[in-house]
ZAMARGU-4260 file (C-alpha; in steps of 0.2 Angstrom, whole numbers, plus 5000, padded with zeros to 4 digits):
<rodrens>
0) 5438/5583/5592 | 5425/5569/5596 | 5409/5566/5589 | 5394/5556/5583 | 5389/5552/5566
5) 5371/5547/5560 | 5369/5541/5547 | 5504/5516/5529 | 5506/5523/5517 | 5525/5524/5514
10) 5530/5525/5496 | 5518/5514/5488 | 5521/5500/5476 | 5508/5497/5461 | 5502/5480/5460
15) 5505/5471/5442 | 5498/5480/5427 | 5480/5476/5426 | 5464/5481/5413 | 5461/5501/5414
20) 5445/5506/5422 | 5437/5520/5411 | 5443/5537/5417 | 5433/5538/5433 | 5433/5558/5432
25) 5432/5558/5411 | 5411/5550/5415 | 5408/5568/5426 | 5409/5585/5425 | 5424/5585/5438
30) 5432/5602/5444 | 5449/5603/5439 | 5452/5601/5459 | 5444/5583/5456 | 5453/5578/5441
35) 5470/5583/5451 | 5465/5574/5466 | 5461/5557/5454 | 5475/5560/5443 | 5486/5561/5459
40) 5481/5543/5468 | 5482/5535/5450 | 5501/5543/5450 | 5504/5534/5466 | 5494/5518/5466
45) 5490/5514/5446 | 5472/5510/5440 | 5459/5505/5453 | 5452/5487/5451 | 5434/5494/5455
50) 5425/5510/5458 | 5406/5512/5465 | 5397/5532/5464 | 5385/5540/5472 | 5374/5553/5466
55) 5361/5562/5474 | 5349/5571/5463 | 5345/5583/5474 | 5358/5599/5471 | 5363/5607/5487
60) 5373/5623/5488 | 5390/5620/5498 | 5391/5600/5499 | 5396/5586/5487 | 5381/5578/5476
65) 5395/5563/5468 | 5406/5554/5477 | 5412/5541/5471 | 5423/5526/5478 | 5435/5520/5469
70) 5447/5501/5476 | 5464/5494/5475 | 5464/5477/5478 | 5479/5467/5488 | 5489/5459/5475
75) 5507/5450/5476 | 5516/5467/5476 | 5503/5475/5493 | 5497/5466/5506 | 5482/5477/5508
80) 5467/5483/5499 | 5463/5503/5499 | 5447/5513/5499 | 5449/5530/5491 | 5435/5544/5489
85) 5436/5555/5476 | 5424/5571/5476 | 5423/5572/5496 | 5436/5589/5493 | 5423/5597/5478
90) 5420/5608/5495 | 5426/5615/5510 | 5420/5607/5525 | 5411/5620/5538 | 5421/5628/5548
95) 5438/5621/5539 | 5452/5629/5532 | 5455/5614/5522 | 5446/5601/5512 | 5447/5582/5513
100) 5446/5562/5506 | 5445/5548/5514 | 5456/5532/5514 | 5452/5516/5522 | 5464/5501/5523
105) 5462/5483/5525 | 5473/5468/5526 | 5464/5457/5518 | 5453/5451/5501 | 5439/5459/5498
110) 5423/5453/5489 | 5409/5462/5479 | 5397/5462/5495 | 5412/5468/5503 | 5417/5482/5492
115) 5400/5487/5492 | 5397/5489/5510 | 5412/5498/5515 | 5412/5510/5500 | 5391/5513/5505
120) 5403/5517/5523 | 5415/5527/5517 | 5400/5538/5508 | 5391/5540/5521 | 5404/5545/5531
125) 5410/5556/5517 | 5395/5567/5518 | 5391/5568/5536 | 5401/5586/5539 | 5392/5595/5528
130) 5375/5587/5535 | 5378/5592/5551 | 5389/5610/5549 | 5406/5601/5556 | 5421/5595/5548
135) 5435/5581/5552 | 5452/5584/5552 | 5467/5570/5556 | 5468/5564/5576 | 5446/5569/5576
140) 5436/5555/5582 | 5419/5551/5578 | 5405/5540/5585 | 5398/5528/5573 | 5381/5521/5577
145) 5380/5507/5563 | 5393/5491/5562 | 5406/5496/5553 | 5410/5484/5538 | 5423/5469/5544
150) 5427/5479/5562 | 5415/5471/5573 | 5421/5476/5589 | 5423/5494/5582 | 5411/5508/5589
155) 5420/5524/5583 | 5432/5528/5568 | 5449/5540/5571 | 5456/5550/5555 | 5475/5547/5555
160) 5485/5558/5547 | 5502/5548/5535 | 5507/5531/5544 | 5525/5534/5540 | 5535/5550/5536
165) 5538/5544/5517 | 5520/5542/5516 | 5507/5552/5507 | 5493/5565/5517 | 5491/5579/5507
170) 5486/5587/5490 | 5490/5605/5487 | 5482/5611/5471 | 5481/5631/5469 | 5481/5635/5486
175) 5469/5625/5489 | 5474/5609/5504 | 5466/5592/5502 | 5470/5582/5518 | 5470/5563/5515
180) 5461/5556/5531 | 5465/5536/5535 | 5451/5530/5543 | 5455/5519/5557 | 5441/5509/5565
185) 5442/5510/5586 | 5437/5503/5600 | 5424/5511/5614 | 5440/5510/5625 | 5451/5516/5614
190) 5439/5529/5611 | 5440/5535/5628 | 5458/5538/5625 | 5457/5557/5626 | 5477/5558/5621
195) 5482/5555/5606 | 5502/5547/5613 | 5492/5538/5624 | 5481/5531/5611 | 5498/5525/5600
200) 5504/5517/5617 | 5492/5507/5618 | 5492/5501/5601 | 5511/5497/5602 | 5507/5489/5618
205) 5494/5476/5613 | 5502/5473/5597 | 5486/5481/5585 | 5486/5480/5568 | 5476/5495/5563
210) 5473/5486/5544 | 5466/5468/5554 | 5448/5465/5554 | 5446/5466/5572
</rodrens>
């Protein structure tokens, strides 16, 4: 599946103990869905260093009105910083047997101005299938019109399923799937990959680092 949009893992390590955020999900009146789908990335990555949400005060039947992004910062122990949503999966996606969160990786530090503009990213991205009566599901790519945050040569985003085969893509929580989608920024070329061996090729080829700021 391709499309527009408007608007590595193996087994993690945690990095050092750090100060507890609040509860992120104790704040909201969370589903139990919710409360299993935070309950399982604290489980597997400890307590985020920083969490921005997103309300919208207008309630519409079938699609999330909170989303909220909650951050793991590189440390010693992880050479990368991960984006999480959490609320993404309060609702079926059109058209989808499953629901879904999204991750986004980076190899690198991030800054507040940083946080900020890839979690307003990741939001937006977030709530784009239930705006426009689609749904994403792993291999989909998807156009994306504004400059993605730290990927400037990146036109489109792919959702990859687990990078590894000990790594983590899925929350089952009963009987209801959660598939955990990694974004990966692309290329207009690589967008034009229709094949997804192909598209891995190519990668292993010119040596890409999907988590680099390219």
């Amino acid at each position: 599946m391709t499309g527009s949009c408007a608007a590595i893992w193996a087994e993690q390590q945690q990095c050092s103990p750090r100060q507890a955020l609040l509860p992120l999900v104790a704040n909201m009146a969370a589903s139990p869905l919710i409360r299993q789908v935070y309950r399982e990335h604290l489980e597997r990555f400890g307590e985020p260093d920083d969490a921005v949400t997103y309300d919208d005060d207008e309630q519409s039947y079938g699609q999330p009105t909170r989303i909220s992004i909650v951050v793991w910062r590189r440390c010693a122990e992880v050479d990368v910083t991960t984006f999480s949503t959490i609320g993404m999966s309060t609702f079926p996606m059109p058209g989808a047997g499953h629901r879904a969160e999204l991750h986004f990786t980076i190899r690198r530090d991030v800054d507040r101005a940083t946080v900020g503009a890839v979690s307003k990213f990741l939001a937006n991205l977030a709530i784009h299938p239930f705006l426009n009566n689609t749904f994403f599901d792993w291999w989909h790519k998807l156009h994306y019109p504004e400059q993605i945050p730290l990927f400037k040569e990146a036109t489109a985003v792919l959702f990859h399923p687990r990078f590894a085969r000990s790594g983590w893509d899925m929350i089952k929580f009963n009987s209801v799937l959660v598939k955990i989608l990694n974004v990966v920024p692309i290329t207009a070329d690589e967008y034009g990959i229709d094949h997804v061996s192909e598209l891995i090729d190519h990668w292993r080829r010119t040596d890409v680092d999907l988590f680099a700021p390219r």
